[in-house]
BANUBA-203502 format. One line per field, with one value per residue (C-alpha): x, y, z; residue in one letter; residue number from 0. Coordinates in nm, 2 decimals. Layout:
! BANUBA-203502
u <- X,... $
v <- Y,... $
w <- Z,... $
residuo <- A,... $
num <- NUM,... $
END
This chain:
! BANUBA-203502
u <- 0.02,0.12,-0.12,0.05,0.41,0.37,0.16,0.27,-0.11,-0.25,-0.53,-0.77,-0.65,-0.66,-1.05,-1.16,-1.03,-1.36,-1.34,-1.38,-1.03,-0.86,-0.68,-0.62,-0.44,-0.17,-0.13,-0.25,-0.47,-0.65,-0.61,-0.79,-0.65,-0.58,-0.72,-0.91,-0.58,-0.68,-0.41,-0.30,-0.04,0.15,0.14,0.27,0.06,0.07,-0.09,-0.34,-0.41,-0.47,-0.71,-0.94,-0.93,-1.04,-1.30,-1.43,-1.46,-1.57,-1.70,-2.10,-2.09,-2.08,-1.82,-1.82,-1.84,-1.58,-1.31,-1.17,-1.43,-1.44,-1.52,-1.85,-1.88,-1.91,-1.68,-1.39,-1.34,-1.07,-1.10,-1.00,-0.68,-0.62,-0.72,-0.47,-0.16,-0.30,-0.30,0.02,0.20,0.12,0.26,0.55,0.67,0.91,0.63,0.48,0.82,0.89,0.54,0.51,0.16,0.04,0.17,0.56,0.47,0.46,0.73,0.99,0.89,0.92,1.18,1.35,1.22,1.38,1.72,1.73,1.55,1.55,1.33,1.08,1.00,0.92,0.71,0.51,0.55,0.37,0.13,0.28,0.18,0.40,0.10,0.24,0.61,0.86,1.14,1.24,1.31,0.99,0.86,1.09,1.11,0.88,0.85,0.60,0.43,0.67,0.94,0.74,0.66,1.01,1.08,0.80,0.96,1.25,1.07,0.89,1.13,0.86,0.84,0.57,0.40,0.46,0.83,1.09,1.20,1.54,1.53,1.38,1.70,1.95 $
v <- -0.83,-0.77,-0.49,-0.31,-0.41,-0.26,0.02,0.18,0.22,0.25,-0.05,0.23,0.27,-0.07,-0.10,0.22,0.05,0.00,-0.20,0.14,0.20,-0.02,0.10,-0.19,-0.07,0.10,-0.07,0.20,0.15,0.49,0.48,0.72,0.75,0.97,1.35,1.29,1.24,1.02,0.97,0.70,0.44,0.21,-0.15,-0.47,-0.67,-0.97,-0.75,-0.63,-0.95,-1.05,-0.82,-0.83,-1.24,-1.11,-0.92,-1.12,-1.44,-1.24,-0.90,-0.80,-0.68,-0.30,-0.12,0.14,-0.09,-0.23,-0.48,-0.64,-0.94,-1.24,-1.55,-1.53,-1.18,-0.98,-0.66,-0.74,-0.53,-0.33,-0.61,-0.88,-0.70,-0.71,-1.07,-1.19,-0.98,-1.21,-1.51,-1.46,-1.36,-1.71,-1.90,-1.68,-1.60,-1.31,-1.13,-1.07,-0.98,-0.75,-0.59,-0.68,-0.51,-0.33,0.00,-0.18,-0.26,0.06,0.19,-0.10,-0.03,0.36,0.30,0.10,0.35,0.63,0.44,0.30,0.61,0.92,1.11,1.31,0.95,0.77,1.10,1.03,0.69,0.72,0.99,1.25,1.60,1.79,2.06,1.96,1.90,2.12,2.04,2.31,2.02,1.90,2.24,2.18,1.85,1.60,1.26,1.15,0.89,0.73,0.77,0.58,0.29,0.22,0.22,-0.07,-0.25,-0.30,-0.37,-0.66,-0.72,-0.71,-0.45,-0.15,-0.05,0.33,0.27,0.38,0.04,-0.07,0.19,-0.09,0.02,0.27 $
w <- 0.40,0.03,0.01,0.31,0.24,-0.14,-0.09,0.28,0.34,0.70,0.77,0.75,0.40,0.31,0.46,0.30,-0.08,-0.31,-0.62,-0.85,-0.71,-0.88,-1.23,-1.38,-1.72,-1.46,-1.19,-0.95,-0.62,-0.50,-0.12,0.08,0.43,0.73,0.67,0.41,0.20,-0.15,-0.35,-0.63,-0.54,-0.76,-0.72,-0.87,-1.13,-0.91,-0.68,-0.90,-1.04,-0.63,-0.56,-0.88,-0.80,-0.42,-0.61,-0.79,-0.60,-0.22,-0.40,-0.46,-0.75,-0.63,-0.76,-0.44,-0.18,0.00,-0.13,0.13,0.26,0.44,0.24,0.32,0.11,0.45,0.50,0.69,1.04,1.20,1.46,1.20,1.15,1.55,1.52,1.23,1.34,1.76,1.56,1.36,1.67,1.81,1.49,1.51,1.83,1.64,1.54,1.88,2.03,1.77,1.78,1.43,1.33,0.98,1.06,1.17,0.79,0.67,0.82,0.74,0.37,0.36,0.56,0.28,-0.01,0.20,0.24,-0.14,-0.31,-0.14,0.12,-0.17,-0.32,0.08,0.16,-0.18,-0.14,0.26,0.05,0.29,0.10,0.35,0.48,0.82,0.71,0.88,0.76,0.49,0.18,0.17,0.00,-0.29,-0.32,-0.49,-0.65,-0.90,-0.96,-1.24,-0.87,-0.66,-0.94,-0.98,-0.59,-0.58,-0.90,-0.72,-0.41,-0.54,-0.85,-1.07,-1.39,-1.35,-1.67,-1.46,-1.40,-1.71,-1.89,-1.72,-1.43,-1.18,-0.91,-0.89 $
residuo <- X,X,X,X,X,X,X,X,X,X,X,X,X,X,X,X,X,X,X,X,X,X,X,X,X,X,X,X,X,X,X,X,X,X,X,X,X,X,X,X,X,X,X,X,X,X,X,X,X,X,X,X,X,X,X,X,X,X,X,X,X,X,X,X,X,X,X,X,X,X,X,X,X,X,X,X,X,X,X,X,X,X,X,X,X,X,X,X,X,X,X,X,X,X,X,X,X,X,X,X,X,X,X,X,X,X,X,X,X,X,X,X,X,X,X,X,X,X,X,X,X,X,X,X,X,X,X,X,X,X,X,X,X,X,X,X,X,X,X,X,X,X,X,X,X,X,X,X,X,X,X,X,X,X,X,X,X,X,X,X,X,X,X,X,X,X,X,X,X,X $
num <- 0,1,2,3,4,5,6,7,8,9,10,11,12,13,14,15,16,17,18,19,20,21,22,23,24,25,26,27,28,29,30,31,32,33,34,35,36,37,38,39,40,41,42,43,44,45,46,47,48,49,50,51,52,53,54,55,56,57,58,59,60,61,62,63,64,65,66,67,68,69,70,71,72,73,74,75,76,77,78,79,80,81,82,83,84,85,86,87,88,89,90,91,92,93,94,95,96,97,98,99,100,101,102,103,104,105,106,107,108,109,110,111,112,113,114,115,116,117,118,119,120,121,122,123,124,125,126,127,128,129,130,131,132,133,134,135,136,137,138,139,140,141,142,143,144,145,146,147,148,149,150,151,152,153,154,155,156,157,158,159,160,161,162,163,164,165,166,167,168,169 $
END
């Protein structure tokens, strides 16, 4: 859940992430997702730290094949999503009413980006490259990278070696 409430990725995002996409130094996942976009996103170092752990302990040793695994070292599914968010929604009645599912995820976070940082760092932020965009701002209008790790330092209240020193909110 970390993965998607930090990131914004789409589950297919999240299935497609390899070991090799992991820049450790920075604190950056490369997420390929929905038409062929591939882009870096920021994360947190407990993140990080999480998902080298998952690595190492689940990985096989190839650094292009998929991170995500059961414990037994097999790729995890599509279906295993489907299956969690069943299994959640029996623990926490809430989360079935509400429809709670990976891509509710997604949006509550750029939602929250958008509201507390502006609409050019949630379209980085949701890797949006605006190709399809309408609206007229979008062509003028960008966020970096250095934007988008502060949005997720003050997300998760945790420093990003990306994000200027002190410039975790506004």
């Amino acid at each position: 859940m970390r993965l998607h409430t930090e990131t914004a990725c789409r589950r297919g995002g999240a299935l497609a992430l390899r070991p090799q996409d992991l820049d450790r130094e920075q604190c950056l996942v490369q997420l390929r997702e929905k038409g062929e976009t591939v882009r870096w996103q920021p994360v947190s170092p407990t993140l990080m730290r999480h998902l080298i752990s998952h690595n190492e302990q689940r990985g096989d040793g190839d650094p292009s094949a998929q991170l995500l695994r059961y414990r037994n070292g097999q790729p995890i599914t599509a279906r295993r999503y489907d299956h969690l968010w069943q299994r959640i929604g029996k623990q926490l009645p809430w989360v079935a009413t509400q429809q709670v599912s990976t891509h509710w995820l997604r949006h509550t976070t750029l939602t929250w980006v958008e509201r507390n940082f502006g609409y050019a760092v949630a379209r980085a932020y949701a890797g949006h490259d605006g190709k399809s965009d309408a609206g007229t701002t979008s062509t003028y209008v960008r966020a970096d990278l250095a934007e988008v790790a502060t949005a997720l330092a003050a997300l998760t209240g945790e420093p990003h070696p990306l994000a200027p020193a002190g410039n975790s909110s506004r």
